[in-house]
C-alpha positions as CSV (number, residue, x, y, z in Angstrom):
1,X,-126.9,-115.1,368.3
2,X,-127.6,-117.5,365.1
3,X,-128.3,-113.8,363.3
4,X,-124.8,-113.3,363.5
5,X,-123.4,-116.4,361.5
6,X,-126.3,-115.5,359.1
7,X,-125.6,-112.1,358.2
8,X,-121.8,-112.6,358.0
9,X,-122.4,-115.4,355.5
10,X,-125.0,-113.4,353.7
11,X,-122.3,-110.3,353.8
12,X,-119.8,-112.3,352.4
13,X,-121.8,-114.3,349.4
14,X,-122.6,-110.2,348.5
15,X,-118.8,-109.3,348.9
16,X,-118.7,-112.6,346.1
17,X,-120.6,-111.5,343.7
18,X,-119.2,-108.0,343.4
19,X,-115.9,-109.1,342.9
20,X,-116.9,-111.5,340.0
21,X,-118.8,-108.7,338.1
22,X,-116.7,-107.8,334.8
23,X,-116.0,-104.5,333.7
24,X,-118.2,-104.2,330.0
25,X,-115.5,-105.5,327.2
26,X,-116.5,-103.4,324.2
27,X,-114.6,-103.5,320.8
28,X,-112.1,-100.5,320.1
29,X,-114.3,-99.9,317.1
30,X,-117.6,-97.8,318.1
31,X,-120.5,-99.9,317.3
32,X,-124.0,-97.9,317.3
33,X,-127.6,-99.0,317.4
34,X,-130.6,-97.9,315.6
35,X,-133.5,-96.5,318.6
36,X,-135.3,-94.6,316.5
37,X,-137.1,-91.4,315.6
38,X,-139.1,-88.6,317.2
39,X,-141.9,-88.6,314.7
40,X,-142.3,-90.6,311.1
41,X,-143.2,-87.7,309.1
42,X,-142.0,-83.8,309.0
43,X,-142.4,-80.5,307.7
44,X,-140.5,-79.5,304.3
45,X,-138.4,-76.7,305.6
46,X,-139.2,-73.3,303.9
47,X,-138.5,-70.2,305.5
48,X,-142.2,-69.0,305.6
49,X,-143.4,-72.1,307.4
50,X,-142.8,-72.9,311.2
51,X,-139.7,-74.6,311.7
52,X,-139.9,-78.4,312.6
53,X,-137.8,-80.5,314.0
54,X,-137.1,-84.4,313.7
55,X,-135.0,-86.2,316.5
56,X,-132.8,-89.3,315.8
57,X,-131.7,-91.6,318.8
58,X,-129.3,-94.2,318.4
59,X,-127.1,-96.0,321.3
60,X,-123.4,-96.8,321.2
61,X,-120.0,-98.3,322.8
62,X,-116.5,-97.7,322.4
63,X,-113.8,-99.7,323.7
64,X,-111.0,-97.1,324.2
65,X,-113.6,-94.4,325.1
66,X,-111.7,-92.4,321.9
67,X,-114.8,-90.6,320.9
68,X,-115.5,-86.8,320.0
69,X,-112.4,-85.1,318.3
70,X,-112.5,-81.3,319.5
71,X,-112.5,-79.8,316.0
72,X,-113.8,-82.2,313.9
73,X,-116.9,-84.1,312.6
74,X,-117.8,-87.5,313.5
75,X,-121.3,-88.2,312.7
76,X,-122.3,-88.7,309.3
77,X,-125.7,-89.2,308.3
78,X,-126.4,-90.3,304.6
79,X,-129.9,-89.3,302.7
80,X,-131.0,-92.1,301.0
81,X,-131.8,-89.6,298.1
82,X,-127.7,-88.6,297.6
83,X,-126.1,-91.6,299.8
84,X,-122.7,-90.4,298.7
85,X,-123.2,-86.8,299.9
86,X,-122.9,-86.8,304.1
87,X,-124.2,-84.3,306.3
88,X,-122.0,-83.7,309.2
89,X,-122.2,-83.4,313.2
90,X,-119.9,-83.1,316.1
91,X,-120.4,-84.7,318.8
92,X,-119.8,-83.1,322.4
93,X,-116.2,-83.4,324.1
94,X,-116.2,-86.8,325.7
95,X,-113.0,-86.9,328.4
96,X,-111.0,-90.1,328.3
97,X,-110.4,-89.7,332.0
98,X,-111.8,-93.0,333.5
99,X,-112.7,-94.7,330.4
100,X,-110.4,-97.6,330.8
101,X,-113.1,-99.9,330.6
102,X,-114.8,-98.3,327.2
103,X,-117.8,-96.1,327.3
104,X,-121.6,-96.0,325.9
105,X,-124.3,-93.9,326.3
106,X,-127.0,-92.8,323.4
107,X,-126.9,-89.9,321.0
108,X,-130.2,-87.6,320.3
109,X,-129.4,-85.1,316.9
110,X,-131.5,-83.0,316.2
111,X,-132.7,-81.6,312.9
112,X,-134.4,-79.0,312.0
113,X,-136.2,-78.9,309.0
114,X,-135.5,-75.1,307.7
115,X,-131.7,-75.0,308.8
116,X,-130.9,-77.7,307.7
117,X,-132.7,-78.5,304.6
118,X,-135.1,-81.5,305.1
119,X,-137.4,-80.4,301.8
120,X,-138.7,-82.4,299.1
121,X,-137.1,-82.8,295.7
122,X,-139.0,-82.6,292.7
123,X,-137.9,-82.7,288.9
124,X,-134.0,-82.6,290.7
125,X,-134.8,-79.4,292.4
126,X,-134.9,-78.8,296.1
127,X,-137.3,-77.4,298.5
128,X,-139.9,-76.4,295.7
129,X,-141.9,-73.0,296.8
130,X,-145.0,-74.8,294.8
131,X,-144.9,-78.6,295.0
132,X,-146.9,-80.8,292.9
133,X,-146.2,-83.5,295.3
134,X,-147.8,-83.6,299.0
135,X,-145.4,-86.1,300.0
136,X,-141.8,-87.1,299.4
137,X,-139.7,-89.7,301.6
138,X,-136.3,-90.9,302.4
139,X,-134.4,-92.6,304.8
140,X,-131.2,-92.0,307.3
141,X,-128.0,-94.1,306.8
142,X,-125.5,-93.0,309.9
143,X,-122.0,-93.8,311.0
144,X,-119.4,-92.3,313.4
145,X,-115.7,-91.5,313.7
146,X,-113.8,-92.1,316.8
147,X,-110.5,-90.1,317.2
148,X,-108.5,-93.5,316.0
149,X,-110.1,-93.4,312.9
150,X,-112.4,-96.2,313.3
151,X,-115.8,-96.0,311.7
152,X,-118.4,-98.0,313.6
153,X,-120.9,-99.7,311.6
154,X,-123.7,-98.4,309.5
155,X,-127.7,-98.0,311.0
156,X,-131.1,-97.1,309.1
157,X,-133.6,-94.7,310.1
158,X,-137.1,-96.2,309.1
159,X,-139.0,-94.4,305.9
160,X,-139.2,-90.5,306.8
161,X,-142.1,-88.5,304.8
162,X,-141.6,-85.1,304.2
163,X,-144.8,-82.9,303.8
164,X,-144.0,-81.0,300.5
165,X,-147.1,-78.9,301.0
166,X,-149.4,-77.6,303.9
């Protein structure tokens, strides 16, 4: 009988503490964190070499839960080699149903090397056929785009070598 009294109380301290959890409170303004990479270095991408790949990961939030714009961009990554000149992504459709209380999750992109045109630069020219160099690096600078507007802040990749030649 003293089980009772115990498990009601017990039932009720639990009934408590669920009510006082708080829904996340994330700014309207996507903020994004750095995770990292896949791999530190990667193949220059020529067409008669194997394709490679190099995987970004980075985490984010969103307040209003107003990411992904159907048909448009909104990722931008930067090369530290032309930071003015942005390569863009879309990311998947992300419905606002139920996203009251904001939304995160994490991002993976994916490059590959030989679509994309990961390759070393040498003497101003791209992707030589003949480097002289066997090694070439750069960096990641990314941001996204919710559909307000709002650009989130900016993240770094760490230093990225690119094998000029095999």
């Amino acid at each position: 009988m003293k089980a009772l009294p115990i498990t009601l109380f017990c039932l009720l301290c639990g009934m408590l503490i669920i009510a006082c959890v708080n829904p996340p409170d994330y700014p309207d303004t996507p903020v994004i964190e750095y995770l990292g990479t896949n791999k530190a270095q990667v193949r220059q991408g020529i067409a008669s070499l194997p394709n490679d790949t190099l995987s970004i990961v980075f985490s984010f939030t969103d307040g209003d839960g107003d990411l992904s714009i159907e048909d448009s961009t909104d990722v931008f990554l930067y090369d530290s080699r032309f930071p003015s000149i942005a390569t863009q992504y879309k990311l998947p459709a992300i419905p606002e149903d139920g996203t009251g209380n904001g939304i995160r999750g994490e991002i993976t992109i994916n490059i590959q090397s030989a679509n994309t045109g990961i390759c070393c630069i040498e003497n101003g020219f791209p992707c030589p056929n003949n480097p002289q160099n066997a090694i070439d690096t750069f960096s990641y600078e990314i941001q996204i785009r919710d559909r307000a507007g709002n650009l989130s802040n900016k993240i770094r990749t760490e230093t990225i070598d690119i094998i000029c030649r095999l």
